[in-house]
N, CA and C atoms of all chains as a GROMACS GRO file, in nm:
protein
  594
    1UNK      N    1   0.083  -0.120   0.000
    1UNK     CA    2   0.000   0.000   0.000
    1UNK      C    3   0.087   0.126   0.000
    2UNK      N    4   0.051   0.215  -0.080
    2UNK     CA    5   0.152   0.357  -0.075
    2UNK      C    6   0.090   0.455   0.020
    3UNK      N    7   0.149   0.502   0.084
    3UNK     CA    8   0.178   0.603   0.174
    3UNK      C    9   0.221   0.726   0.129
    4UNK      N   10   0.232   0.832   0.279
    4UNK     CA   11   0.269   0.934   0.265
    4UNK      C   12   0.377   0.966   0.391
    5UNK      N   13   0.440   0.829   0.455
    5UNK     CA   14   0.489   0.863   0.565
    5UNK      C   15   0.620   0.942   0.551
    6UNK      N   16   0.725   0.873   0.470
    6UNK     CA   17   0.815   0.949   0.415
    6UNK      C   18   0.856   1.111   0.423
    7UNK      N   19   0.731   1.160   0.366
    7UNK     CA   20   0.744   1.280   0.343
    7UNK      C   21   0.693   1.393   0.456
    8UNK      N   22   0.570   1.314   0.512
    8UNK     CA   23   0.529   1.353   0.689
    8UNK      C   24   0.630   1.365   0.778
    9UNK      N   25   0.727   1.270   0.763
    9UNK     CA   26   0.831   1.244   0.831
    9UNK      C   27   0.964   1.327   0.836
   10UNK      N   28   0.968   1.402   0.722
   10UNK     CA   29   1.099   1.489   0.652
   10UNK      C   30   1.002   1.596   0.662
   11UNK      N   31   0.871   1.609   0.686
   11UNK     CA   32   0.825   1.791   0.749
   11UNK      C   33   0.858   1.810   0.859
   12UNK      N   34   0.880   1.715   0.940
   12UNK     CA   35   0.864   1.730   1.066
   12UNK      C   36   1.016   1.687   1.095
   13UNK      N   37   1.109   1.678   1.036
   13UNK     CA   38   1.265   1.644   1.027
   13UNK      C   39   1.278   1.513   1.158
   14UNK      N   40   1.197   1.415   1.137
   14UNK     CA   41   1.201   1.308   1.209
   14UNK      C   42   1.284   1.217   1.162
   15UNK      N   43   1.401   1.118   1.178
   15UNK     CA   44   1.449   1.004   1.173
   15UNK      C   45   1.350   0.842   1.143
   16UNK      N   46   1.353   0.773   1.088
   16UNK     CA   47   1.252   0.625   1.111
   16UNK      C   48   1.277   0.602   1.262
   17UNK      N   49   1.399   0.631   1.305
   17UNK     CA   50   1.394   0.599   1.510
   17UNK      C   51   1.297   0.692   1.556
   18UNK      N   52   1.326   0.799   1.507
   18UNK     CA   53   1.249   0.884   1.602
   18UNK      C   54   1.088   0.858   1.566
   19UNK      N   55   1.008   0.817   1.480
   19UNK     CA   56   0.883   0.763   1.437
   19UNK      C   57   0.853   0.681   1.505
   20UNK      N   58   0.981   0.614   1.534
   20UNK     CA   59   0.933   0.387   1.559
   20UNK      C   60   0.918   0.476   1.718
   21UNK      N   61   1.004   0.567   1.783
   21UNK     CA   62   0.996   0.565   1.959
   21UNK      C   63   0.898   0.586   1.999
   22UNK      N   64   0.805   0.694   1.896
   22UNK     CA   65   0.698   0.766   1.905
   22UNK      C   66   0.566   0.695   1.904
   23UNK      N   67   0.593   0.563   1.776
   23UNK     CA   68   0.497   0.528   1.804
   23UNK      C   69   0.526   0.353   1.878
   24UNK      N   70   0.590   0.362   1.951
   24UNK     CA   71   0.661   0.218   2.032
   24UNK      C   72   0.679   0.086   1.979
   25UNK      N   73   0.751   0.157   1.838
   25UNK     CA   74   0.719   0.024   1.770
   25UNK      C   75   0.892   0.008   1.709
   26UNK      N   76   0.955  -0.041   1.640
   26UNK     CA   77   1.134  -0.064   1.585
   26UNK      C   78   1.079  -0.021   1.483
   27UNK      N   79   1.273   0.044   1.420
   27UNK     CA   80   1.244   0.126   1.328
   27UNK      C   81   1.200   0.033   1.214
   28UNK      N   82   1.294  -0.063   1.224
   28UNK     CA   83   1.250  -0.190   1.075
   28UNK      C   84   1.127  -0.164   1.085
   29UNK      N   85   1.036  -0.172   1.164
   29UNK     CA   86   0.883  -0.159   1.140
   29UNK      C   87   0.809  -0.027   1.029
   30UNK      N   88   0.876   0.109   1.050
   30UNK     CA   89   0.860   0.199   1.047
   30UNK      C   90   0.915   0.225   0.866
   31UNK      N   91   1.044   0.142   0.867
   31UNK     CA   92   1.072   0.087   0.747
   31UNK      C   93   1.004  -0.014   0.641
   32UNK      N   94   0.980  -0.069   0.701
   32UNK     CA   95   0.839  -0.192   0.634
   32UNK      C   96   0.693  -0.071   0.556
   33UNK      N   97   0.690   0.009   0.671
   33UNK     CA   98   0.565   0.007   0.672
   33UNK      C   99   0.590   0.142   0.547
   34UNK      N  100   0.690   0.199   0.580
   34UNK     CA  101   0.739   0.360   0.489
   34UNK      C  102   0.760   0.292   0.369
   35UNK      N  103   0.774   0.157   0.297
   35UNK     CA  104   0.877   0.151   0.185
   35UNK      C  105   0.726   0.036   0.094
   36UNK      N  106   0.583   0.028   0.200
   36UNK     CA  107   0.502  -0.065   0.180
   36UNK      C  108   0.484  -0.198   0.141
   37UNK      N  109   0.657  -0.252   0.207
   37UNK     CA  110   0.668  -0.400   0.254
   37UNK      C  111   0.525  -0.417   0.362
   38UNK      N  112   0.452  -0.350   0.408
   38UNK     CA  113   0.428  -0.404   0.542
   38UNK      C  114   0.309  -0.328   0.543
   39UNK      N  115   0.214  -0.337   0.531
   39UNK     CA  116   0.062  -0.307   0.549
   39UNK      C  117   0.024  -0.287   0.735
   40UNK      N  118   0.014  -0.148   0.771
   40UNK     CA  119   0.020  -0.193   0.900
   40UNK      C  120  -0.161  -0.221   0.962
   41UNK      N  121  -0.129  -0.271   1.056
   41UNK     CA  122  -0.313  -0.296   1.132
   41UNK      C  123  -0.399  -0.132   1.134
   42UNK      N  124  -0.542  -0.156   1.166
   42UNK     CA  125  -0.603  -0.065   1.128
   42UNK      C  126  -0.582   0.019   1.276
   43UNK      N  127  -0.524  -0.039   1.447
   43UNK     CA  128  -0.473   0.060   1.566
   43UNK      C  129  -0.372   0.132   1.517
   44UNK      N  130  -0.266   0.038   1.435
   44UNK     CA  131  -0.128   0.101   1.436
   44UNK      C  132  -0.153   0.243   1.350
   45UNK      N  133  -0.249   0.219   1.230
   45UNK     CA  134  -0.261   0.305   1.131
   45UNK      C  135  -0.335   0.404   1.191
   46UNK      N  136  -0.418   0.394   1.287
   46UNK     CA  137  -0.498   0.521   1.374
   46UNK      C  138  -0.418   0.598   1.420
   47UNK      N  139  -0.301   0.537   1.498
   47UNK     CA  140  -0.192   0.597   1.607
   47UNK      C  141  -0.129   0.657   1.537
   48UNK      N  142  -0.101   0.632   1.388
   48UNK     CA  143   0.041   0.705   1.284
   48UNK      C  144  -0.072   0.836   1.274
   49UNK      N  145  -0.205   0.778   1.219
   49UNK     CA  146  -0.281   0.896   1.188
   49UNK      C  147  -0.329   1.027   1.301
   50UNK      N  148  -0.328   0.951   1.387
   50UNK     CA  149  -0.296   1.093   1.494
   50UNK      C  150  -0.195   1.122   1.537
   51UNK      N  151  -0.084   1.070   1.505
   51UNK     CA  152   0.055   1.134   1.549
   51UNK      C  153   0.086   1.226   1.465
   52UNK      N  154   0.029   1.234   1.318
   52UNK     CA  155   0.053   1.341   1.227
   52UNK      C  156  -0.042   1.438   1.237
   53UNK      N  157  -0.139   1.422   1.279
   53UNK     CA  158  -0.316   1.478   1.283
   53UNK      C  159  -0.362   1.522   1.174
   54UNK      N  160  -0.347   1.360   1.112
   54UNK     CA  161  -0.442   1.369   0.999
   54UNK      C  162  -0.502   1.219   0.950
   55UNK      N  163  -0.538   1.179   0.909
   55UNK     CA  164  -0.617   1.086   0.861
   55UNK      C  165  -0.560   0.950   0.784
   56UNK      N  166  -0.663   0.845   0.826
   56UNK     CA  167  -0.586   0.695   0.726
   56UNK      C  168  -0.577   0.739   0.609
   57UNK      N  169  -0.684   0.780   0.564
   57UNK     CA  170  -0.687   0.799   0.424
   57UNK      C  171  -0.565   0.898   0.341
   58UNK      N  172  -0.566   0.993   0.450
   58UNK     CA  173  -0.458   1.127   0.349
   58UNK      C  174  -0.325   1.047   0.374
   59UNK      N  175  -0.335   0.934   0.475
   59UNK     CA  176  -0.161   0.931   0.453
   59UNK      C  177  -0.137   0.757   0.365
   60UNK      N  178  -0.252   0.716   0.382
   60UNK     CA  179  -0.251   0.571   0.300
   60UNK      C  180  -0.343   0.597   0.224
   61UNK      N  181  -0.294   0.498   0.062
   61UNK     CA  182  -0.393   0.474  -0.043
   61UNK      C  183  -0.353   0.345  -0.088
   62UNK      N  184  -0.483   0.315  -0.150
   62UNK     CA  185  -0.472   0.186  -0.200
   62UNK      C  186  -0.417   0.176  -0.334
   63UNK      N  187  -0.479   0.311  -0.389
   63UNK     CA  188  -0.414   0.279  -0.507
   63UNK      C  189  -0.260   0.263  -0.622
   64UNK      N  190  -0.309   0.223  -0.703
   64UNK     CA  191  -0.110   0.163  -0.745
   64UNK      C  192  -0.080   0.252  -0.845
   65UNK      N  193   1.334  -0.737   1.744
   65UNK     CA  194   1.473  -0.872   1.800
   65UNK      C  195   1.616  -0.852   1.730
   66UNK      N  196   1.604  -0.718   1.664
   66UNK     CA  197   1.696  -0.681   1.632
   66UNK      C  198   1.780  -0.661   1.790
   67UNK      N  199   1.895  -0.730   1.745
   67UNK     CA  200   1.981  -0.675   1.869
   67UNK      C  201   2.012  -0.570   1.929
   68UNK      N  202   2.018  -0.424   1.816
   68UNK     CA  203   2.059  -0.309   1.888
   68UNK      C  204   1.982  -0.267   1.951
   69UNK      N  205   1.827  -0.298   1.926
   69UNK     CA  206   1.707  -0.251   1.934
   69UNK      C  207   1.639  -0.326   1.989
   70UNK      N  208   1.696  -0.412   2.099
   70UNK     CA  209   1.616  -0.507   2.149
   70UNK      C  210   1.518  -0.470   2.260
   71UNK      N  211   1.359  -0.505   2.213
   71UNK     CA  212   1.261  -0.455   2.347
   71UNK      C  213   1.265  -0.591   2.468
   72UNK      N  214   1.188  -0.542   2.507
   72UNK     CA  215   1.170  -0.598   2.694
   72UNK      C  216   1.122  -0.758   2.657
   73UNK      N  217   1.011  -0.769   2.550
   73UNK     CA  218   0.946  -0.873   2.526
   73UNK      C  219   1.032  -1.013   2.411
   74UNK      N  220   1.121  -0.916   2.399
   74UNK     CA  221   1.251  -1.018   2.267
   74UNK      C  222   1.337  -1.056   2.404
   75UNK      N  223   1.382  -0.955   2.490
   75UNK     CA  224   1.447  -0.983   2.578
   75UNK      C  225   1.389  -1.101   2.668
   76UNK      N  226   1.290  -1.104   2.721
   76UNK     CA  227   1.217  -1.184   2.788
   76UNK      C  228   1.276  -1.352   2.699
   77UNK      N  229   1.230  -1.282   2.548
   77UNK     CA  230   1.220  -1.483   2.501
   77UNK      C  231   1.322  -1.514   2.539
   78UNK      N  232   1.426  -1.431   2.498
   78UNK     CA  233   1.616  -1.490   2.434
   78UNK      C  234   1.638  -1.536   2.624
   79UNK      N  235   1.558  -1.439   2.731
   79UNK     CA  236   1.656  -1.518   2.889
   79UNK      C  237   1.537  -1.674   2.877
   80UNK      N  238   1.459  -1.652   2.851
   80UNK     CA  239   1.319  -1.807   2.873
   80UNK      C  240   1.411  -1.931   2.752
   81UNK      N  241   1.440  -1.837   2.629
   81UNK     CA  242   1.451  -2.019   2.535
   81UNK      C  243   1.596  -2.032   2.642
   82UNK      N  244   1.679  -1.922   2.686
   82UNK     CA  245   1.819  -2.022   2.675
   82UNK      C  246   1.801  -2.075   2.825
   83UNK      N  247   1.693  -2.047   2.888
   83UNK     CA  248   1.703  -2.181   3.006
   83UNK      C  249   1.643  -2.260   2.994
   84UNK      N  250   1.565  -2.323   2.905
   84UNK     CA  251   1.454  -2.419   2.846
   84UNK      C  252   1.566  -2.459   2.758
   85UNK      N  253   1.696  -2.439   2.665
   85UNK     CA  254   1.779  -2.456   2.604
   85UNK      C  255   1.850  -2.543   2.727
   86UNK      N  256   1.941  -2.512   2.818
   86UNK     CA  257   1.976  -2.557   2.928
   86UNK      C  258   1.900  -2.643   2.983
   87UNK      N  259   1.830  -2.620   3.033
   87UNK     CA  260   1.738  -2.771   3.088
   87UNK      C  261   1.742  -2.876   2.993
   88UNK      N  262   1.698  -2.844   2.818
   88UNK     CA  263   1.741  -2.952   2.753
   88UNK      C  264   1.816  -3.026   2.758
   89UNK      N  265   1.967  -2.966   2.748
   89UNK     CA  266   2.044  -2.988   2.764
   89UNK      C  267   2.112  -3.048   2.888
   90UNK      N  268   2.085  -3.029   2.979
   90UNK     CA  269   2.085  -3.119   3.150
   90UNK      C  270   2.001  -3.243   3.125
   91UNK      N  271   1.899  -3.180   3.096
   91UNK     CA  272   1.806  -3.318   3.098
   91UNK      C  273   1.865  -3.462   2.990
   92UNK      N  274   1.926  -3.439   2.892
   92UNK     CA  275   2.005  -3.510   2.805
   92UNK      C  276   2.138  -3.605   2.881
   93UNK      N  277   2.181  -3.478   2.951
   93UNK     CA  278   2.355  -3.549   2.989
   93UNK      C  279   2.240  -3.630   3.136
   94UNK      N  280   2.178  -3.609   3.200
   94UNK     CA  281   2.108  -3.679   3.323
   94UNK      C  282   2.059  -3.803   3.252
   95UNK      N  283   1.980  -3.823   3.143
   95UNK     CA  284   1.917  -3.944   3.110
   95UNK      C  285   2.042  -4.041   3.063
   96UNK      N  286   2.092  -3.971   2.980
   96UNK     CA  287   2.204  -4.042   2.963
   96UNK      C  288   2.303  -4.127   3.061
   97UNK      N  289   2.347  -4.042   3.169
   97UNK     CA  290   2.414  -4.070   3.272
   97UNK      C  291   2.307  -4.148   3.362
   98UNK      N  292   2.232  -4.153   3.361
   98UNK     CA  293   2.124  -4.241   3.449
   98UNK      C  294   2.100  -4.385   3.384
   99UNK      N  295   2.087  -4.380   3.256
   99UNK     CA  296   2.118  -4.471   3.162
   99UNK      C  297   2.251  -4.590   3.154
  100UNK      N  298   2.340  -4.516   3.146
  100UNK     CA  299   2.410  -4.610   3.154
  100UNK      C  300   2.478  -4.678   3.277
  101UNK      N  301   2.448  -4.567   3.404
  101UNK     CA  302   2.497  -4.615   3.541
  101UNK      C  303   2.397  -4.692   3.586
  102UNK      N  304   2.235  -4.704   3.603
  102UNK     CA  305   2.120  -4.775   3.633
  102UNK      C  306   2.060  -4.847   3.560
  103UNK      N  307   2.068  -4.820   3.415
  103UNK     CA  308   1.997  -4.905   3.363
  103UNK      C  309   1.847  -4.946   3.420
  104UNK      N  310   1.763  -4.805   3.396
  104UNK     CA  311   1.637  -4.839   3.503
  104UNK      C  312   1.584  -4.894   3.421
  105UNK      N  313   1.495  -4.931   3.443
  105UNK     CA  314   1.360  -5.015   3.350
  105UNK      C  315   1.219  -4.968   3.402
  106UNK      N  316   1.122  -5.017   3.317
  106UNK     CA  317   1.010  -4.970   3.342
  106UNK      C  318   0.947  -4.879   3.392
  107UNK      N  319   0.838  -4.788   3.399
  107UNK     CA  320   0.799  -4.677   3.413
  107UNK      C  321   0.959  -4.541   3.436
  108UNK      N  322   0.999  -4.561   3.488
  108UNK     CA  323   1.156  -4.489   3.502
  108UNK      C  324   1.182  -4.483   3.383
  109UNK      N  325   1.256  -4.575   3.361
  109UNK     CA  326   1.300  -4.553   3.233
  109UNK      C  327   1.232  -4.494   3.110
  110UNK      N  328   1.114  -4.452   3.078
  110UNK     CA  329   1.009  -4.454   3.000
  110UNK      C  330   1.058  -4.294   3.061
  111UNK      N  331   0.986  -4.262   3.173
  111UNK     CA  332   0.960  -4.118   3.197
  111UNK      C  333   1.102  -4.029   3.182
  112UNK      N  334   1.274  -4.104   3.184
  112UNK     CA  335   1.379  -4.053   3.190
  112UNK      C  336   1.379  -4.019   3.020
  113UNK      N  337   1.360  -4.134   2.964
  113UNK     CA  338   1.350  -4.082   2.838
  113UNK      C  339   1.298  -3.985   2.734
  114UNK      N  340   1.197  -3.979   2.792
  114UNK     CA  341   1.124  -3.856   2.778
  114UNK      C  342   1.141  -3.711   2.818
  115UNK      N  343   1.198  -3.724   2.914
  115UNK     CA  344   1.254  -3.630   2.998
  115UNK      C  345   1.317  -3.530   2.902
  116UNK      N  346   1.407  -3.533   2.808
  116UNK     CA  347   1.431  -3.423   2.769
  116UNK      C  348   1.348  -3.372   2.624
  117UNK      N  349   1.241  -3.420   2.600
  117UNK     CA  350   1.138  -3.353   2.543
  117UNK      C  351   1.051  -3.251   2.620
  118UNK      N  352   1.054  -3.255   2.742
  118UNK     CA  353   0.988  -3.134   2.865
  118UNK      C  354   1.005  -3.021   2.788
  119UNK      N  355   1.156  -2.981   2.789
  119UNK     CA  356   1.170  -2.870   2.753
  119UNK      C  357   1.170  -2.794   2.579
  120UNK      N  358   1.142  -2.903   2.504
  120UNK     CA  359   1.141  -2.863   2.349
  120UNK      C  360   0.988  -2.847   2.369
  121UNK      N  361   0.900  -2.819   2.470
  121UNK     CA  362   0.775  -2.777   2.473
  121UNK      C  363   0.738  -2.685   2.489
  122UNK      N  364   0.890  -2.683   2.559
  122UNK     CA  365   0.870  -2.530   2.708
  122UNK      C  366   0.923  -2.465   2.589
  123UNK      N  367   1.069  -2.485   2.471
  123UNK     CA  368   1.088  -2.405   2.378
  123UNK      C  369   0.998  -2.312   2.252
  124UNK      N  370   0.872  -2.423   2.249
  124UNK     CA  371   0.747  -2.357   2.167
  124UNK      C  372   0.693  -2.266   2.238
  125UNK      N  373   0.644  -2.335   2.410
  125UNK     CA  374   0.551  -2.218   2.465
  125UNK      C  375   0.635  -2.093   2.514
  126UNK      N  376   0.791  -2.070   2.483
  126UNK     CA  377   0.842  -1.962   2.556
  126UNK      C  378   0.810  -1.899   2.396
  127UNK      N  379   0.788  -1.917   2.285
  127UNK     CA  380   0.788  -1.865   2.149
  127UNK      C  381   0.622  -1.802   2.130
  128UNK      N  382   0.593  -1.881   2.203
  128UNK     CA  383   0.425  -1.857   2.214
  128UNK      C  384   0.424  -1.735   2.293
  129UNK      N  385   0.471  -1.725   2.431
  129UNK     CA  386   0.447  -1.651   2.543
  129UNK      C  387   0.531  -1.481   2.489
  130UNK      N  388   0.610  -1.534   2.382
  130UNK     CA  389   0.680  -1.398   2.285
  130UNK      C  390   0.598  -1.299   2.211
  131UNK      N  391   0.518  -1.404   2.120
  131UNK     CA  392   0.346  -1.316   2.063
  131UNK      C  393   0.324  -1.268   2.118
  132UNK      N  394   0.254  -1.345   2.240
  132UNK     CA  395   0.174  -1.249   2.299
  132UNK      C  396   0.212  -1.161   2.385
  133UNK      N  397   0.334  -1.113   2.398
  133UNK     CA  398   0.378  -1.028   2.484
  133UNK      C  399   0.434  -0.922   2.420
  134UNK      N  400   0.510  -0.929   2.314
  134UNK     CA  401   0.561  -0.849   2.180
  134UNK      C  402   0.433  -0.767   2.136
  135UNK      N  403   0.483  -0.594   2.180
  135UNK     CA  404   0.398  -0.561   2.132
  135UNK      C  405   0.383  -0.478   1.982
  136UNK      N  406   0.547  -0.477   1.927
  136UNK     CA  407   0.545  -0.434   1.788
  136UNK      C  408   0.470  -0.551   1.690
  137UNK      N  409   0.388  -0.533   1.617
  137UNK     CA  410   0.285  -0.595   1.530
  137UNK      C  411   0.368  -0.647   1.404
  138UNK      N  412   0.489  -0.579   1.344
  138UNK     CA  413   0.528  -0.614   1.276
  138UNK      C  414   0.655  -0.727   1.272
  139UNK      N  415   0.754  -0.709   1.443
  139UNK     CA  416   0.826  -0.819   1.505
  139UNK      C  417   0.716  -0.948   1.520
  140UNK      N  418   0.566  -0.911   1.546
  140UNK     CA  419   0.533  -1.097   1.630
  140UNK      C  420   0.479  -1.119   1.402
  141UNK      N  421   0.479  -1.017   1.315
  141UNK     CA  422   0.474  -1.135   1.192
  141UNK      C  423   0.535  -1.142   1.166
  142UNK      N  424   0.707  -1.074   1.227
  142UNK     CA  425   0.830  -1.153   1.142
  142UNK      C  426   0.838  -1.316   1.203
  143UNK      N  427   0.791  -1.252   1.332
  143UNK     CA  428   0.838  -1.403   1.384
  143UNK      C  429   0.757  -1.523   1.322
  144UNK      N  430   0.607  -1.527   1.328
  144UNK     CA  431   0.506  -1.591   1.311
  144UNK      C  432   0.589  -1.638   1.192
  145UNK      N  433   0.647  -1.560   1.086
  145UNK     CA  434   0.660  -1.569   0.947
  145UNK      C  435   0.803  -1.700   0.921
  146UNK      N  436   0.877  -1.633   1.044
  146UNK     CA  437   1.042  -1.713   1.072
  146UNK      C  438   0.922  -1.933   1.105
  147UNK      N  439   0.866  -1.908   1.209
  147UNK     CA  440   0.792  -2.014   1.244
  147UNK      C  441   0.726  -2.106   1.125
  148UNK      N  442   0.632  -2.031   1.072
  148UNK     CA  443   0.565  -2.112   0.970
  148UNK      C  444   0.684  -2.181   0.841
  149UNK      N  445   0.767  -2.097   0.826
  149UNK     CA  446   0.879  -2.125   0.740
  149UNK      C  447   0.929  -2.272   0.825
  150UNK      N  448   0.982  -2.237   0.930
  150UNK     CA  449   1.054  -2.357   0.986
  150UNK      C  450   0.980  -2.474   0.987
  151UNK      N  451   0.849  -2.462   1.035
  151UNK     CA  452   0.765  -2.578   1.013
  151UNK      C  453   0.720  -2.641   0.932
  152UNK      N  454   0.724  -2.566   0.736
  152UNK     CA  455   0.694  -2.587   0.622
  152UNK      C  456   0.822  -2.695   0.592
  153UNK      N  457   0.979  -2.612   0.630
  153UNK     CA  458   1.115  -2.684   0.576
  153UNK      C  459   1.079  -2.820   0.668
  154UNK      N  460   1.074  -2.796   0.808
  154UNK     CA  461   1.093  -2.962   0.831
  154UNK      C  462   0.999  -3.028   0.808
  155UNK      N  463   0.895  -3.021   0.788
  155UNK     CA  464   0.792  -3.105   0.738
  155UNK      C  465   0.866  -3.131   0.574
  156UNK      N  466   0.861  -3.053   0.504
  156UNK     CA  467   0.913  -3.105   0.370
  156UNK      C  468   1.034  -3.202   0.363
  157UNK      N  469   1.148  -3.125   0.463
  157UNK     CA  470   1.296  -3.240   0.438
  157UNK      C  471   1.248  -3.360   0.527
  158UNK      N  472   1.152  -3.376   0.610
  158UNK     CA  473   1.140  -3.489   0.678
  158UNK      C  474   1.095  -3.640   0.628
  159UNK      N  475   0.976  -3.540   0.582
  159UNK     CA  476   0.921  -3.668   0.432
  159UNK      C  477   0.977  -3.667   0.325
  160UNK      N  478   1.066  -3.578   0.270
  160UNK     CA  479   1.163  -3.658   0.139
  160UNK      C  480   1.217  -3.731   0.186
  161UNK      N  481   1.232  -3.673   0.304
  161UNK     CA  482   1.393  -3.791   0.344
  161UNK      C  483   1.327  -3.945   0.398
  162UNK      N  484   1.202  -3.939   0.478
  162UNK     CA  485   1.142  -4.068   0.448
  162UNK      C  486   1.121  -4.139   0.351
  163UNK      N  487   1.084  -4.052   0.227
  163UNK     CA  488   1.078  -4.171   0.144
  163UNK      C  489   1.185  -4.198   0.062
  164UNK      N  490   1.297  -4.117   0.068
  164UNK     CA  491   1.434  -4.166   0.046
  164UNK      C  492   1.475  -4.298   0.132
  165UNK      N  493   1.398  -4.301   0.237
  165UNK     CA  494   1.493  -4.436   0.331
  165UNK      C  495   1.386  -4.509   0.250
  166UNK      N  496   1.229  -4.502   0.225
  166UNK     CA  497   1.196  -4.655   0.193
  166UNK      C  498   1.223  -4.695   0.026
  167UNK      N  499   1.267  -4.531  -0.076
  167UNK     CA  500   1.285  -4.589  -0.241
  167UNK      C  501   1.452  -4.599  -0.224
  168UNK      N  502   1.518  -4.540  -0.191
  168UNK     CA  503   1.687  -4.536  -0.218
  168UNK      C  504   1.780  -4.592  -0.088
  169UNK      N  505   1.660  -4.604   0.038
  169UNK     CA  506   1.762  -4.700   0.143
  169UNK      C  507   1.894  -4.622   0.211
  170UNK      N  508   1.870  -4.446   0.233
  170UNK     CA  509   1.946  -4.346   0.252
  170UNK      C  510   1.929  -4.438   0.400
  171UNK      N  511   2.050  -4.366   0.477
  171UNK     CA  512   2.068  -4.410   0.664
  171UNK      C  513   1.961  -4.333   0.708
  172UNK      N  514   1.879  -4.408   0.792
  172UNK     CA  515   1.764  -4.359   0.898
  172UNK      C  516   1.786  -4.245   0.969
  173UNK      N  517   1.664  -4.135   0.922
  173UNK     CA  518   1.654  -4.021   1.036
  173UNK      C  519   1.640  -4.042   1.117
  174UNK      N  520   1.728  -4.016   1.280
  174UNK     CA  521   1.632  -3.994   1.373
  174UNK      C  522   1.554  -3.917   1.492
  175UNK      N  523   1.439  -3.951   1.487
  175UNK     CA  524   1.346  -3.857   1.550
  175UNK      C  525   1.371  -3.703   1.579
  176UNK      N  526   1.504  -3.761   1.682
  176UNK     CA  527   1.544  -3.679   1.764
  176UNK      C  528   1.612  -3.557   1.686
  177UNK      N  529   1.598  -3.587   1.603
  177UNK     CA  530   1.656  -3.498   1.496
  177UNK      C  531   1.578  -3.334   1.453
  178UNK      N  532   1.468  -3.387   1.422
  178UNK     CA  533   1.330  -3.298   1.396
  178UNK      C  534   1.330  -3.152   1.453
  179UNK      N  535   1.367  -3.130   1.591
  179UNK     CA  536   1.346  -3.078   1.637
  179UNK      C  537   1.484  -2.969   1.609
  180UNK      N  538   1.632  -3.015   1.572
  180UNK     CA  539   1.749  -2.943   1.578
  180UNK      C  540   1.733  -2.855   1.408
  181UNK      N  541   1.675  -2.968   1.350
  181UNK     CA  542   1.583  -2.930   1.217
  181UNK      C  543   1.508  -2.846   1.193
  182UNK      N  544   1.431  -2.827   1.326
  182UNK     CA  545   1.297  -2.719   1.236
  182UNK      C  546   1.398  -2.591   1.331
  183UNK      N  547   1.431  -2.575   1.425
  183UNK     CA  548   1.523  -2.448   1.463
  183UNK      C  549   1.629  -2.373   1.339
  184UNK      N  550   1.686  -2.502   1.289
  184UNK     CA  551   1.765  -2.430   1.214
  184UNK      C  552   1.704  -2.380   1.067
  185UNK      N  553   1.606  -2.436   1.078
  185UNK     CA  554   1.503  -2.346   0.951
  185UNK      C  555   1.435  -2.245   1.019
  186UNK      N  556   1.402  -2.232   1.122
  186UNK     CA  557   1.347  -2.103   1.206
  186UNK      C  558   1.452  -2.020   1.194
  187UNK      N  559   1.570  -2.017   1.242
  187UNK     CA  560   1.712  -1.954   1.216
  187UNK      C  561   1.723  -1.897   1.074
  188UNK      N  562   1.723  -1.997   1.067
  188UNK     CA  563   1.766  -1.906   0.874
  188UNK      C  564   1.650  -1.836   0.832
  189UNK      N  565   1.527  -1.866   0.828
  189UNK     CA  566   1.434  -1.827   0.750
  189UNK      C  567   1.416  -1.654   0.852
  190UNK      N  568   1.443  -1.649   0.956
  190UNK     CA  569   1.455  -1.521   1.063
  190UNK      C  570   1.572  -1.435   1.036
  191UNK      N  571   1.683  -1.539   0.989
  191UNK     CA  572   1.805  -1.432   0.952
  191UNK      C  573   1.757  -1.330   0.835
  192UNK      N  574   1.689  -1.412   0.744
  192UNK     CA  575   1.614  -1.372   0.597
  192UNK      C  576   1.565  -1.281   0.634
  193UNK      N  577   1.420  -1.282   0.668
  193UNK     CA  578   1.353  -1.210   0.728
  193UNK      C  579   1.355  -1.068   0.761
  194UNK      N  580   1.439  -1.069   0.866
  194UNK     CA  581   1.560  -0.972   0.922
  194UNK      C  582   1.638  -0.867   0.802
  195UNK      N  583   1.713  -0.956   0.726
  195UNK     CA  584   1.745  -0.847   0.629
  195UNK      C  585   1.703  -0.844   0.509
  196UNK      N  586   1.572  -0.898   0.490
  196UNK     CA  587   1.467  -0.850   0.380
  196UNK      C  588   1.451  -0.716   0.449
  197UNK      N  589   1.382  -0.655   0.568
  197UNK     CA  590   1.343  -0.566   0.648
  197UNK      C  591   1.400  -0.472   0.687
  198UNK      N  592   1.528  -0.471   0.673
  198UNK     CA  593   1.565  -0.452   0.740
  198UNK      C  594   1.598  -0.290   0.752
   0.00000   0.00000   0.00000
């Protein structure tokens, strides 16, 4: 699934560590999930979506 | 379970398998050594033998007790992922290799084997894993 974490992530001049601490998860995770090896669950995807304060949708799409 | 990055709940498994590892391992050199100094028989002997399967149980449920305690979502499906792999390889090399002993008459697996087997396909298929992800 493509994302928008990447770039959420470089507004806010965050590291993948500093993402994974934030949201208590390893960075490989944060990597998986940024590069869309890794589809995350619909909590984890709530928690990313309010850590940015914004939405599943604006930061994940389905489409290819 | 990355090492540098190791949480509380990876930590937990790695101190649980390596004393369930150890007990195996005691429990082995004890049957053994009980074995050849007593030579027990019946019910004894049965339960000594067994004896060091206790802990290749305790090795699943400390893997079990890892899930559910691991709370990164994406560590318990690497793991789940390392598991199902290991259990796919030894199931597959187990039965070729059976029916290699009954069409080609290869030297007999045994049993005891299975188990050093599906780890080291858990191992590798986790090393993989790991730096697919990484």
């Amino acid at each position: 699934m493509k994302n928008r974490l990447r770039v959420l992530r470089a507004e806010r001049k965050w590291s993948q560590a500093d993402l994974a601490e934030r949201l208590e998860v390893s960075r490989q995770s944060v990597n998986a999930i940024e590069t869309g090896k890794y589809d995350p669950s619909l909590p984890l995807a709530f928690k990313l979506a309010r850590l940015f304060g914004s939405t599943i949708e604006a930061i994940f799409s389905d489409e290819n | 379970m990355e090492c540098k990055t190791i949480n509380p709940a990876a930590r937990r498994y790695m101190h649980r398998f390596s004393v369930t590892m150890l007990l195996y391992a005691l429990f082995i050199v004890l049957a053994v050594w009980v074995f050849v100094h007593f030579r027990p028989t019946g019910p004894l002997a049965y339960a000594l033998a067994v004896l060091p399967a206790i802990p290749c149980i305790g090795m699943l449920a400390v893997f079990g007790l890892y899930l559910v305690e691991e709370k990164d979502e994406f560590q318990r499906f690497i793991g789940v992922q390392a598991m199902l792999w290991g259990i796919g390889g030894t199931l597959t090399v187990t039965t070729a290799w059976g029916f290699l002993e009954n069409f080609v008459h290869v030297p007999h697996l045994q049993l005891i084997l299975i188990l050093p087997i599906f780890w080291l396909f858990f191992g590798i298929s986790l090393s993989v894993l790991l730096a697919r992800y990484k």
